[in-house]
C-alpha positions in Angstrom: 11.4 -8.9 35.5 8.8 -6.6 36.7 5.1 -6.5 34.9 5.3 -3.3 33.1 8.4 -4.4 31.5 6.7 -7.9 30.6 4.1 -6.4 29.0 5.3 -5.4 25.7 6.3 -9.3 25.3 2.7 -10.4 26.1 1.1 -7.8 23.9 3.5 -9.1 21.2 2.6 -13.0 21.7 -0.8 -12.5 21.8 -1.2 -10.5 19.0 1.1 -13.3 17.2 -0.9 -16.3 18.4 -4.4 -14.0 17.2 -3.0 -13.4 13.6 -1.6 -17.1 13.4 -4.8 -18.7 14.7 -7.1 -16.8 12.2 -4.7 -17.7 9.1 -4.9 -21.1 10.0 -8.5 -20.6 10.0 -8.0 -19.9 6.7 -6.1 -22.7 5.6 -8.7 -25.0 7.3 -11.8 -23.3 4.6 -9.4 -23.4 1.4 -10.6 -25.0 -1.0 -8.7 -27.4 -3.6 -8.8 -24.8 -6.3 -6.4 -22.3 -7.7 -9.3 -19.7 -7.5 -9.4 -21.0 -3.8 -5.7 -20.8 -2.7 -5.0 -17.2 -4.9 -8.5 -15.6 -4.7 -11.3 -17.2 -2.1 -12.9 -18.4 -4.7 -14.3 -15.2 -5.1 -16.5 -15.0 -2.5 -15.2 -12.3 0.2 -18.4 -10.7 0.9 -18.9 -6.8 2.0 -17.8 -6.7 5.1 -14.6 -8.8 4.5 -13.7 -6.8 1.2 -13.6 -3.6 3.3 -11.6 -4.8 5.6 -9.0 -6.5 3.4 -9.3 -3.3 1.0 -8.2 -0.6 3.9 -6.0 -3.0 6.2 -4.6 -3.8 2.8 -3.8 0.1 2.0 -3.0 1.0 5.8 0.8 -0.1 5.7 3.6 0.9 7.6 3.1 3.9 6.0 -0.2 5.0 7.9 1.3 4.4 11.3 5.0 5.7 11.2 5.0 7.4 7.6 2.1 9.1 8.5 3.0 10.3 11.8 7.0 11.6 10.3 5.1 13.6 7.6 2.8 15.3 10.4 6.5 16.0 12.0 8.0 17.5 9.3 4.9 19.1 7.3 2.4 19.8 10.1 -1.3 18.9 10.4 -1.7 20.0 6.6 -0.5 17.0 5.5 -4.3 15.3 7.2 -6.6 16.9 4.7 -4.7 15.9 1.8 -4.2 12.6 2.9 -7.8 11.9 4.2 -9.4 14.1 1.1 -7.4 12.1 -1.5 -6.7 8.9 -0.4 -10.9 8.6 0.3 -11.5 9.8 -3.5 -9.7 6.9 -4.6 -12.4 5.1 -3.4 -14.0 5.7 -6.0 -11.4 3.4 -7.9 -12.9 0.9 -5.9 -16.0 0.7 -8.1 -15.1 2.7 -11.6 -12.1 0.3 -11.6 -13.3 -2.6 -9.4 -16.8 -3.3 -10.9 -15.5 -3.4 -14.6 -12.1 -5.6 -13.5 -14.5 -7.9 -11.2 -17.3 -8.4 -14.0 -14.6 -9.2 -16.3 -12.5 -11.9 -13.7 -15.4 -13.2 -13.3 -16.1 -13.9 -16.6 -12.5 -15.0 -17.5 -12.0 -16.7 -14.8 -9.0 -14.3 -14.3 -6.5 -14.8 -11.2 -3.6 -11.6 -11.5 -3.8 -8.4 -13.0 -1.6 -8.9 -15.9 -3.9 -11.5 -17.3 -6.6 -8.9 -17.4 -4.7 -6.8 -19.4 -4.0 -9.4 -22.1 -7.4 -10.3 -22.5 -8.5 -6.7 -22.8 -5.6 -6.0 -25.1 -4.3 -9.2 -26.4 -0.8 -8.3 -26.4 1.5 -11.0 -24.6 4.3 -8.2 -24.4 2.0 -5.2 -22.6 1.5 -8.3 -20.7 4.9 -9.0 -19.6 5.6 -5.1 -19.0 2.5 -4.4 -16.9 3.6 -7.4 -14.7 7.4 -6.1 -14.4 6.5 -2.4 -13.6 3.7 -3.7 -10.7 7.0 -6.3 -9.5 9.2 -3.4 -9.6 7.2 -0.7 -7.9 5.3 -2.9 -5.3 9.0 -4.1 -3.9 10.2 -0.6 -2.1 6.3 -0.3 -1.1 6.4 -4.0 0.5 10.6 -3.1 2.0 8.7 -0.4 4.1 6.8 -2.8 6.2 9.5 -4.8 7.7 11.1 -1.6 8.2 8.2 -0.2 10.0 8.1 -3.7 11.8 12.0 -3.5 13.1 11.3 0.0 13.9 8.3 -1.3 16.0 9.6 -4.1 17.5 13.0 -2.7 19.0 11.2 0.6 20.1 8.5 -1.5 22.1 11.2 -3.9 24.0 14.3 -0.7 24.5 16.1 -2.3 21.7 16.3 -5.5 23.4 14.9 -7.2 19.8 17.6 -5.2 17.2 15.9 -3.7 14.7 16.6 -6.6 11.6 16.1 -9.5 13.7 12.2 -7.8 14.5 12.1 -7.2 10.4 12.9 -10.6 9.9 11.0 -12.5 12.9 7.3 -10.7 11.5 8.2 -11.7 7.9 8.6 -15.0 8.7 5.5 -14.9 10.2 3.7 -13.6 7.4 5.0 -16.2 5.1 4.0 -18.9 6.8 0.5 -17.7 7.1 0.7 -16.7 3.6 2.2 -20.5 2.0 -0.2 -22.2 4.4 -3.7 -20.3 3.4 -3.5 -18.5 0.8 -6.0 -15.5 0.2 -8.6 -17.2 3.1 -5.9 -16.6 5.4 -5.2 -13.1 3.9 -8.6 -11.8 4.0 -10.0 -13.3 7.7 -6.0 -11.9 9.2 -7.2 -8.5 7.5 -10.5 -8.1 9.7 -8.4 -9.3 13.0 -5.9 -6.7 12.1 -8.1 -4.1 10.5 -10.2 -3.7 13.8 -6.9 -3.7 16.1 -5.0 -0.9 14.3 -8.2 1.2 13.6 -9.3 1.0 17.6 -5.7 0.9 19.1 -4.8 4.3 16.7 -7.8 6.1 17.9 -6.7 4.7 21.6 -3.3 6.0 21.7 -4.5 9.9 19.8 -6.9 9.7 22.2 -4.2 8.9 25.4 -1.2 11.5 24.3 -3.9 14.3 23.9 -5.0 13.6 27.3 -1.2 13.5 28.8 -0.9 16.9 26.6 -3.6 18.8 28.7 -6.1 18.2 25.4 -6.1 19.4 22.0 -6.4 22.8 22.4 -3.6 23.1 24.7 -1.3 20.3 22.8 -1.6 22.5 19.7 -1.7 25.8 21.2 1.7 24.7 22.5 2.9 23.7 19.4 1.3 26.8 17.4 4.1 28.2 19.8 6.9 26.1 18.9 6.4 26.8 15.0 3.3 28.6 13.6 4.0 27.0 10.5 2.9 23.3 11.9 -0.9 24.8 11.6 -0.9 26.2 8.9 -2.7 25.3 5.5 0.6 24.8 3.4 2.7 23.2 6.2 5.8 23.8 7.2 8.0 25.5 4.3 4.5 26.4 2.5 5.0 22.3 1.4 1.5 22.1 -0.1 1.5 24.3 -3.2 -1.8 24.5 -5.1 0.3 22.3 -7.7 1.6 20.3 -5.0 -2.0 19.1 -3.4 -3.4 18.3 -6.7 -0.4 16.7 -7.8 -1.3 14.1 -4.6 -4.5 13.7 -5.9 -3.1 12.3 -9.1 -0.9 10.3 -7.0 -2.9 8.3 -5.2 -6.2 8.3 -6.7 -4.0 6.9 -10.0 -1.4 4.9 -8.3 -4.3 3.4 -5.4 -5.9 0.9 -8.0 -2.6 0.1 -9.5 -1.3 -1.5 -6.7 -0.9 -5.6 -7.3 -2.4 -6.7 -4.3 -5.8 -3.8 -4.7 -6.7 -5.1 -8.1 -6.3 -8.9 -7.1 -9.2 -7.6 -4.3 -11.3 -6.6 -6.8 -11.0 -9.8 -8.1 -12.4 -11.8 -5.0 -15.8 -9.7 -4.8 -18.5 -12.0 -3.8 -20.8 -9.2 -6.0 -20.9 -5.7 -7.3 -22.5 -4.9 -3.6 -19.3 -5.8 -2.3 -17.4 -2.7 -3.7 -20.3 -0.6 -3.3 -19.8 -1.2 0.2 -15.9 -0.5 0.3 -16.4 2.4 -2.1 -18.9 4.1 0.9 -17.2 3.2 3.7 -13.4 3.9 2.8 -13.4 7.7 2.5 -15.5 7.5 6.0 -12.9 5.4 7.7 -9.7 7.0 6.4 -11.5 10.8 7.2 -11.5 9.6 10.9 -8.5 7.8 11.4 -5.9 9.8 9.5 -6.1 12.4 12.0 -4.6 10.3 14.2 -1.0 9.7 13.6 -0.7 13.3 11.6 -1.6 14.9 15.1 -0.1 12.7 17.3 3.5 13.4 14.9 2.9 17.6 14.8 2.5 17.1 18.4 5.9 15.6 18.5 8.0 19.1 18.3 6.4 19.4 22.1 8.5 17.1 23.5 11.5 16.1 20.6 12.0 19.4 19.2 15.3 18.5 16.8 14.5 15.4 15.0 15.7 14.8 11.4 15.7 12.7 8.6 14.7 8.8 9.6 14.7 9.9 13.1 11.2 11.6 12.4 9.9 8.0 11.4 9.8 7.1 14.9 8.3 9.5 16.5 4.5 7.7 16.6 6.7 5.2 19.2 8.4 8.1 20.9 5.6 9.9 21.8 3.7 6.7 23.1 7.2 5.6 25.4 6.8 9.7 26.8 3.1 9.6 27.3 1.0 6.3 27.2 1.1 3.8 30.3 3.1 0.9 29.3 0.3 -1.2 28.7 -1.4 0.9 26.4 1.8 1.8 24.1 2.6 -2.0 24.3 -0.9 -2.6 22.5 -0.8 0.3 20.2 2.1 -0.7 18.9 1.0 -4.0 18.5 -1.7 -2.4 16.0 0.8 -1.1 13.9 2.1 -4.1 13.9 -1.6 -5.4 12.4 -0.9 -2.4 9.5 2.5 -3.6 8.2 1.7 -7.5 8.3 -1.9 -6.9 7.0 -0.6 -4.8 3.8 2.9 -7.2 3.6 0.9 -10.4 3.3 -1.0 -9.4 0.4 1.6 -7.7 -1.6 3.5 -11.2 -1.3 0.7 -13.2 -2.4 0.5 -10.8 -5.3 4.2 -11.0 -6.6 3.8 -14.6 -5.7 0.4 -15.4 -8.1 1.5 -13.0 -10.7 5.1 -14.5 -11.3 3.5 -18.0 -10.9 0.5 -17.6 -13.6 1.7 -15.1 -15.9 5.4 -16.4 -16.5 6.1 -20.0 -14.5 2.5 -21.1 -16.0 2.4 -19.2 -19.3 5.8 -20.0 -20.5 7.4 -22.8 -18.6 4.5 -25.7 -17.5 1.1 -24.5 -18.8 -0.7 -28.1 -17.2 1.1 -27.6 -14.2 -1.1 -28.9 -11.4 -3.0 -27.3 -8.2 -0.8 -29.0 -6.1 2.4 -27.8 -8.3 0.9 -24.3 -9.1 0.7 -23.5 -4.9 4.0 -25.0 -4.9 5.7 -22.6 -7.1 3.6 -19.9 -5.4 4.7 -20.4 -1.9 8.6 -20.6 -3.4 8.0 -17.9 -5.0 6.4 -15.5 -1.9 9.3 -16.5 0.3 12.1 -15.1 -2.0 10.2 -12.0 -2.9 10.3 -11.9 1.2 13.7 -12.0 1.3 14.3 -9.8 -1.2 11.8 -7.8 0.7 14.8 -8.2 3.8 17.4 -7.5 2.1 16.4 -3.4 1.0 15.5 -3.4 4.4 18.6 -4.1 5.9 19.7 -0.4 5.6 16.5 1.6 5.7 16.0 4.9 3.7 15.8 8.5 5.1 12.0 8.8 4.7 9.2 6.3 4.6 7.0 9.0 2.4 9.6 9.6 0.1 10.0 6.3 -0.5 6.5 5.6 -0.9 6.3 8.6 -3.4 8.4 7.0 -5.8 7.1 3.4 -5.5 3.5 5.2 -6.1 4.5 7.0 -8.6 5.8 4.4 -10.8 2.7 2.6 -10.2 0.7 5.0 -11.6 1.9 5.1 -15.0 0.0 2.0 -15.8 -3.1 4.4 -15.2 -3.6 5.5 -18.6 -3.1 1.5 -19.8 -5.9 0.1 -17.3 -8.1 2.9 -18.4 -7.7 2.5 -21.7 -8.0 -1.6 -21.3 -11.4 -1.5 -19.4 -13.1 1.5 -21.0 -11.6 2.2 -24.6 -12.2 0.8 -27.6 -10.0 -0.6 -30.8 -6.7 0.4 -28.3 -3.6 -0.7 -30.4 -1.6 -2.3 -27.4 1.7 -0.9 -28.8 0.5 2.5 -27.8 0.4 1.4 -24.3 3.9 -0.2 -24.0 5.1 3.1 -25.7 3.4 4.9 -23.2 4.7 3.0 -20.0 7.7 2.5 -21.4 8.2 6.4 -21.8 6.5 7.5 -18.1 9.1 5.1 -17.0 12.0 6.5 -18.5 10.8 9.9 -17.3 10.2 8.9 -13.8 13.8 7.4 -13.7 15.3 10.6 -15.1 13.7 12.4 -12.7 14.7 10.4 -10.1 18.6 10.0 -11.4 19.0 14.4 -12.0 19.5 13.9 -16.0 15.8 16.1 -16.3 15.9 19.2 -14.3 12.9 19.6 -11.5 12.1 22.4 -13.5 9.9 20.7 -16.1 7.6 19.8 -13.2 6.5 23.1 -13.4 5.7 22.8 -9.9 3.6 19.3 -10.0 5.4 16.4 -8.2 6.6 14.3 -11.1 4.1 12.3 -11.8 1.4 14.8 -13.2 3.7 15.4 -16.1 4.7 11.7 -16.5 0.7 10.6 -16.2 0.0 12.8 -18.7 2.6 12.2 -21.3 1.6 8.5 -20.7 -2.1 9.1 -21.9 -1.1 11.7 -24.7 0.9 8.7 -26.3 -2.0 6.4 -26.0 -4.0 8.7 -27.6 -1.9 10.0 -30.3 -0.2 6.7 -30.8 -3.3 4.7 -30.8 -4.5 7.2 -34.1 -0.8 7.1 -35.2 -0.6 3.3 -35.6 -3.8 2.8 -36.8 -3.4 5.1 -39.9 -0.2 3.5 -40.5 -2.1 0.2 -41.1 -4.9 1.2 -42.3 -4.8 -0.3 -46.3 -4.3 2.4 -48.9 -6.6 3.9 -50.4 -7.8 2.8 -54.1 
């Protein structure tokens, strides 16, 4: 075998070896605690929460979903991504500083437990944790998708697509079982710095094959017009539309499991003032990137549809990257799905291990026993995780819609749990409850598109989720409020 064609195998084992040295790392600095093993011991420190925050958030989403949507949409789909997704930094602090003063203080592990001791409800309990189980599964499917994508498109289909999916989730579990959130949190920064350098790397490489920007995107302002202009391809981005991403993932952002569990490990409020600075900087100049490198895409595969549009980050390295370089880019998408797989796992794994094997089944269960259950636990969410990605969907975004989406109904709840007072918790489950059943109809074609009024669903849904609280928080208050003399 000739160099060049050893080279995607080398970039491969040494990125492996990397992420597995630096999560043993972590396993060698746990400490015998369950704050230790699920959270640090809450003491990730600025630099670290950043980078676990974004590599966290930057999936398989950012590298492939990304670069599809700047295929299909054009390069209006950057400034709503980069303007949005760096608001919800902000959730970083408005959310994070209340939900780390108050782990802190409860010596709170998973979400769900925060919401019972704002609420005291063992039911809104039970429901928030379902919905974030439920929602975070398609969002964690997508990265050994992205992976098996990866993998076969960087050795010519020599690994098959499932058996790459599989091989980087096995991986990640070990990692995971082994170290726990030390692990998690030192992989991030390894991974964080790879994909961030090696995605400016390879924008930086196809421009230059292109003849530079202006010529790349003069020549596709020739293909189709519509690739530059502000409402994309098909006018895509409505008024309605671009605010109705701004509700979706400024709301659905701090919703995610595996973000609020962050929040969580803060050594100090400095921590998130840090990552609430820093992440609309760093997601303004690399979300360019892949939207670019994806418009750019037309130039050379003109027809793709569908799926096919997924890949076109890896097709347009293979057409214009030396081998070397696509072999390491790759490798830092790679560093995005494992560094956003890993914590969603640890997540499912600490919530259904606190809030239902300890809370109903052994509430003196041990350290030893609780990491136990844990690790059990984080494998079969993986291969559940394998298993919806055995056939993958037509569109990473559009999956990652919906998952977002139904995240976000527990907006209103976490609001109304940090920040409101005398909340009756049976307004909340009414509220999720509802914004559930209205996503899902939606979803199914029993509620016509229509009563969007133009909004992506979850504008509507959001708000009928907070109208209930509000109204059924004074509803069921005057119901048992004593009668008057």
């Amino acid at each position: 075998m000739s160099i060049e064609s050893l080279m995607p195998y080398l970039a491969i084992a040494l990125y492996l070896l990397g992420t597995l040295w630096v999560g043993l790392a972590g396993y060698q600095k746990e400490q015998n605690t369950v704050e230790g093993y699920f959270l640090a011991d809450r003491k990730i420190n600025p630099i670290v929460l950043f980078f676990t925050l974004s590599a966290t958030n930057f999936s398989a989403f950012f590298f492939l979903g990304f670069a599809g949507s700047g295929y299909r949409i054009g390069l209006s789909y950057y400034p709503m991504m980069a303007f949005d997704t760096g608001l919800a930094g902000l959730g970083f602090y408005y959310i994070g500083y209340k939900v780390w003063q108050l782990g802190k203080k409860k010596g709170l592990i998973t979400p769900p437990e925060l919401i019972d001791v704002c609420l005291h409800s063992k039911a809104l309990k039970l429901l928030v944790m379902g919905v974030m189980v439920i929602f975070t599964m398609p969002y964690l499917t997508l990265q050994p998708i992205g992976a098996g994508y990866l993998l076969s498109s960087l050795t010519n289909g020599q690994i098959p697509y499932f058996l790459g999916a599989t091989l980087l989730t096995l991986i990640i579990v070990f990692y995971v079982c082994v170290g726990g959130m030390k692990s998690v949190a030192l992989t991030d920064i390894w991974q964080g710095v790879l994909m961030f350098v090696l995605m400016i790397a390879a924008w930086v490489a196809i421009a230059h094959s292109l003849g530079g920007l202006e010529t790349a995107n003069s020549n596709v302002y020739e293909i189709s017009p519509e690739l530059l202009s502000r409402q994309g391809v098909n006018n895509f981005f409505t008024p309605k539309k671009f605010f109705s991403y701004i509700i979706l993932w400024n709301f659905a952002l701090p919703m995610l499991p595996q973000m609020l569990m962050r929040f969580y490990t803060a050594k100090n409020a400095n921590s998130l003032k840090v990552s609430t600075v820093l992440y609309p900087i760093v997601t303004t100049i690399l979300f360019i990137c892949p939207v670019m490198i994806g418009m750019w895409g037309h130039i050379a595969f003109p027809d793709l549809v569908g799926k096919e549009a997924d890949r076109i980050l890896p097709m347009m390295l293979e057409q214009y990257a030396p081998i070397w370089l696509s072999s390491f880019v790759m490798v830092g998408a790679l560093a995005a799905f494992m560094s956003t797989m890993d914590s969603q796992l640890l997540a499912i794994g600490s919530m259904l291990t606190r809030d239902i094997y300890i809370s109903y089944f052994r509430k003196n269960a041990s350290l030893k026993e609780q990491t136990l259950v844990g690790r059990v636990l984080i494998v079969l969410a993986a291969i559940v995780g394998l298993i919806l990605a055995y056939k993958p969907p037509a569109s990473i975004f559009a999956m990652a819609t919906q998952a977002f989406t139904g995240l976000s109904v527990l907006f209103p709840t976490v609001i109304a749990a940090l920040y409101g007072k005398n909340i009756h918790p049976l307004s909340c489950i009414i509220s999720i409850v509802a914004g559930e059943l209205v996503l899902l109809g939606f979803q199914l074609g029993l509620i016509p598109p229509s009563l969007t009024f133009g909004f992506l669903p979850v504008v509507p849904i959001v708000a009928l989720s907070a109208l209930i609280i509000v109204l059924g928080n004074q509803i069921i208050h005057q119901l048992q409020a004593p009668p008057e003399p």
